[in-house]
Every structure is written in C-alpha cells, then in structure tokens.
C-alpha positions in Angstrom: 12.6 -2.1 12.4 12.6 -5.2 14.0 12.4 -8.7 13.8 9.1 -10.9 13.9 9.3 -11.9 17.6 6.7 -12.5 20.2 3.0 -12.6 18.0 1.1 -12.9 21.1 0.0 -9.0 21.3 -1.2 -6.8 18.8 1.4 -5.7 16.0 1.8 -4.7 12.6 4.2 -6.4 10.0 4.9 -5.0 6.7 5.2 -7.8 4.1 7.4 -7.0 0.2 6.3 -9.0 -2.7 8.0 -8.8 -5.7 5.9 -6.9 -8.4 3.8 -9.7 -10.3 4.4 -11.9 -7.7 2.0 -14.8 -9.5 1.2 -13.1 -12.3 3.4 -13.1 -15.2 1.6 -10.5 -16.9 2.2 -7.9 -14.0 5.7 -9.2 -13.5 6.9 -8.3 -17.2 5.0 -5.5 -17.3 6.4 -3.8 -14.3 10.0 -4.9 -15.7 9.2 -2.9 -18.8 8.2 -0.3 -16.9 11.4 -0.2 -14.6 13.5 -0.4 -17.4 11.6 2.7 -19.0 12.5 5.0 -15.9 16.1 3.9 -15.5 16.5 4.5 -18.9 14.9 8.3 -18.1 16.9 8.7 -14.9 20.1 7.4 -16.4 20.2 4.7 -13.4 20.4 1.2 -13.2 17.1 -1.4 -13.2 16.3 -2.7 -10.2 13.8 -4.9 -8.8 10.4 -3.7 -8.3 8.4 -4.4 -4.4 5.0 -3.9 -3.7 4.0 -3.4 -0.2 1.1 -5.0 1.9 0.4 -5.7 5.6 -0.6 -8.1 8.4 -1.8 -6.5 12.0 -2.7 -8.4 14.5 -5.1 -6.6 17.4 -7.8 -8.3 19.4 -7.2 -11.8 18.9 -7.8 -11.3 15.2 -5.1 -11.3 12.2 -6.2 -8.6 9.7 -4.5 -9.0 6.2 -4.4 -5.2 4.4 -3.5 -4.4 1.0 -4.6 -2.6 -2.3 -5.4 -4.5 -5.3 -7.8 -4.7 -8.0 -11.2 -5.4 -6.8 -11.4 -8.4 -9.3 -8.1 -10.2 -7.6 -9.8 -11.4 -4.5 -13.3 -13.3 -5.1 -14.2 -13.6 -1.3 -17.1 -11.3 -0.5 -16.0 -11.0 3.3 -12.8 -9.6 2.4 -13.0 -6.3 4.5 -13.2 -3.4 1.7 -13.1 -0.5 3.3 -12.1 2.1 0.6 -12.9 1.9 -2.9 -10.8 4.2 -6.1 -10.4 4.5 -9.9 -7.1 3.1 -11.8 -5.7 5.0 -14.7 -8.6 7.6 -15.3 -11.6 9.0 -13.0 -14.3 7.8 -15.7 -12.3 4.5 -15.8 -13.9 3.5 -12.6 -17.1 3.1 -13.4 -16.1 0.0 -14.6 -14.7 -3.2 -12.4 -11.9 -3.6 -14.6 -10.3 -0.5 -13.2 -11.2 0.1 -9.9 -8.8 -0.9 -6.8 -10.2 -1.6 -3.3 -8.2 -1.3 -0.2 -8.6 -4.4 2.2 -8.6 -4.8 5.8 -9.7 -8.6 5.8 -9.9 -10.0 9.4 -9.0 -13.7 8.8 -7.5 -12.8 5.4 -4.9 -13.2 3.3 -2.2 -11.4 1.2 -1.9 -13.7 -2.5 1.1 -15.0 -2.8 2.8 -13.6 0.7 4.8 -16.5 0.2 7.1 -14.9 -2.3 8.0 -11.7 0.0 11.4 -11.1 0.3 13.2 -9.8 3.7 9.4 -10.5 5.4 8.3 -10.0 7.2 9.3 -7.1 8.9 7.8 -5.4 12.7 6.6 -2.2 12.1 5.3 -1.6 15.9 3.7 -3.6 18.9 2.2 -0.2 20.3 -1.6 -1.5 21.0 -2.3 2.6 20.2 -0.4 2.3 17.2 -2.2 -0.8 15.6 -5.6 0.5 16.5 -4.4 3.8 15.2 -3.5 2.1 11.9 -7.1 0.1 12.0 -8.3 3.0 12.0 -6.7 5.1 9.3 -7.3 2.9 7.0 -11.2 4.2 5.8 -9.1 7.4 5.6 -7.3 6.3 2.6 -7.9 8.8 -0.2 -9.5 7.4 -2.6 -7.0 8.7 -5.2 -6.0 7.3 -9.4 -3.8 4.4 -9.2 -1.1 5.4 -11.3 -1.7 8.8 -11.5 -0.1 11.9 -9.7 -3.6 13.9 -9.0 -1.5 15.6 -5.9 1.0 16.6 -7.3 3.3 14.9 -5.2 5.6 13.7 -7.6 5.0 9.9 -7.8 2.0 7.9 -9.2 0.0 6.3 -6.5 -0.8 3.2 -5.7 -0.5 0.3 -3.3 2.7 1.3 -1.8 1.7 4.9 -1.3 -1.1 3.7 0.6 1.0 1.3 2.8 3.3 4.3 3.3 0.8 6.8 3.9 -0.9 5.0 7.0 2.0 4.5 8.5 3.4 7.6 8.2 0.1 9.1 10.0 0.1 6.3 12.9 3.5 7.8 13.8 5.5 5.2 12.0 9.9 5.9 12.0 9.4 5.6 8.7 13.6 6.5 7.8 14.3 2.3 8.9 11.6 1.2 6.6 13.3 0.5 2.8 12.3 -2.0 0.2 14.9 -5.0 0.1 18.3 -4.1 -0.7 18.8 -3.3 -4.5 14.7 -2.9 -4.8 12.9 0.1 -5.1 8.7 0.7 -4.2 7.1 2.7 -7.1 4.9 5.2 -5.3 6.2 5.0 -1.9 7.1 8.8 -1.7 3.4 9.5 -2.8 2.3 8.4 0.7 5.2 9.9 2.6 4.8 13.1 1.0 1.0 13.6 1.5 1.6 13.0 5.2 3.9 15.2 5.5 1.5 17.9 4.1 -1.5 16.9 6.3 0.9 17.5 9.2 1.8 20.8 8.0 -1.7 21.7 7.2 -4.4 18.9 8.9 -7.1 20.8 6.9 -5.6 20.8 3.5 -7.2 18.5 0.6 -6.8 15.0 1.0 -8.1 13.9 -1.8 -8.5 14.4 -5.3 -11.9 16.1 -6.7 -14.9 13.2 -7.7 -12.6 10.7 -4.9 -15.1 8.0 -4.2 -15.1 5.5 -0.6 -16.4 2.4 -0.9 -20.0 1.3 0.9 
C-alpha cells in the first residue's frame, strides 16, 4: 500500500490503534486475552491492533469504525448498521450492542495513538464510493462470536477487512504493524471470499438486525 500523499481527491486510509487505545480496561483485557491464545497456539504474545478508517470523497472526510454504541455521544455520528455483542438476546440492551459508523465530519477516538498510520488503501473515486457504499451491507453479525463459521470471532476488524475485500481491495499488502496481529481480520476476508464464490449465499447470521 502506499503512503499518505496528495489528499486533495477522494481516498481511503486505514488507520491501526493499539487495542485499548484510551481505555485501560480494554487495554488489559485484550492483553489477557492475547496471552490466553498464545498460550493455546504455543506462540508468542504479540500486540493486539484494531482497525478503523478515514475516506475522503466529495469534499467531505468520513471517519468509519465499529464500536460500542455507548463510546461516541454525538447523535450525528453516521450509524448506519447496528449488531449484538456476545449473545443475540444481549442486544436488546445498549450495553452490548455495536454500531458501525460512517461519520462525515467525524472522528476516530484516539487516532492519535495508531501506529504505522496511516496507511492509502486506494484513490480510485469508484473504489471509495464503492466502499461508501458497502458499508450498510455490513452484516450485522455477534461481536465476538463465530456465527459463520469462519473460524475467527468477529468484530471491528473483520468489518474493516470485509469492506475492503468486496471494493476490490489487494488485500495480501495490508498487515497489522510488524510484530502485531488483528483479532478477527480473517473473519472478514473469509466471508468475502465466500460471497464471491456464491453472491447468493447467507450473509448474515439468523435474527441479524440493521440499524434505522
């Protein structure tokens, strides 16, 4: 991929923050988490990334992540796909639902912490619109559950990879920082490869849920 250059067109840069990145609580537990696997896999720790991303198209800066739907208090904040965490009855309740943003004007908390970011994904005007528009595609599937079978859990990052895997994305030069890893990332690439195989498979889990 390349580097930031000219931001004059429409683009789309892919931003990695450090898990927790401003919440200690998230950090330590995504450290206990990572050290849980390695010690399953028989690997070595590493540090944990999760992914979001800034597009520009239009004149307008979009910022686009998943999160909690309690992290961001603005009520302008472009959600355009709402989903349960941990369980499907879970999301009933605020406390564990996730929202997927695409916030023109927005922000990314605590993009100041990414590391190796940010990095150009593409400048191909069909590209970015075709990534604006994906994104109320995003199933609407359990953060932190494997309803697909896909092997991974997803969650923010398999969103991140998912969209851009379907907008045609070379998505082989696109890695977390060296000696990092992104939890869920293969979710995305995985269910994208499916829809190619089969555009009229299931996309989503039974009970999935957009948002308004």
């Amino acid at each position: 991929m390349s580097a930031v250059g000219d931001r004059t067109g429409g683009w789309v840069d892919l931003y990695w923050l450090p898990l927790g990145a401003g919440g200690h609580v998230v950090r330590w537990n995504g450290r206990a988490y990572e050290w849980l696997s390695a010690r399953r896999q028989h690997r070595t720790a590493v540090d944990l990334y999760h992914a979001g991303l800034m597009l520009h198209a239009g004149g307008i800066t979009y910022a686009i992540e998943m999160g909690p739907v309690w992290n961001v208090g603005a009520a302008d904040r472009g959600v355009v796909v709402e989903g349960p965490v941990g369980a499907r009855w879970l999301g009933r309740s605020r406390l564990f639902r996730y929202e997927v943003r695409c916030w023109a004007g927005g922000r990314i908390p605590d993009i100041a912490e990414a590391v190796d970011s940010p990095v150009r994904t593409t400048e191909d005007p069909a590209r970015v619109a075709g990534v604006l528009h994906l994104l109320r595609e995003v199933p609407a599937l359990t953060w932190g559950r494997d309803e697909l079978r896909t092997g991974e859990m997803w969650n923010s990052n398999s969103m991140v990879a998912w969209v851009l895997a379907r907008t045609g994305h070379a998505m082989e030069g696109i890695t977390p920082p060296r000696g990092g890893r992104a939890p869920g990332w293969q979710a995305g690439l995985r269910l994208a490869a499916r829809q190619r195989i089969d555009p009229d498979g299931p996309e989503d889990a039974p009970g999935a849920a957009g948002a308004g």
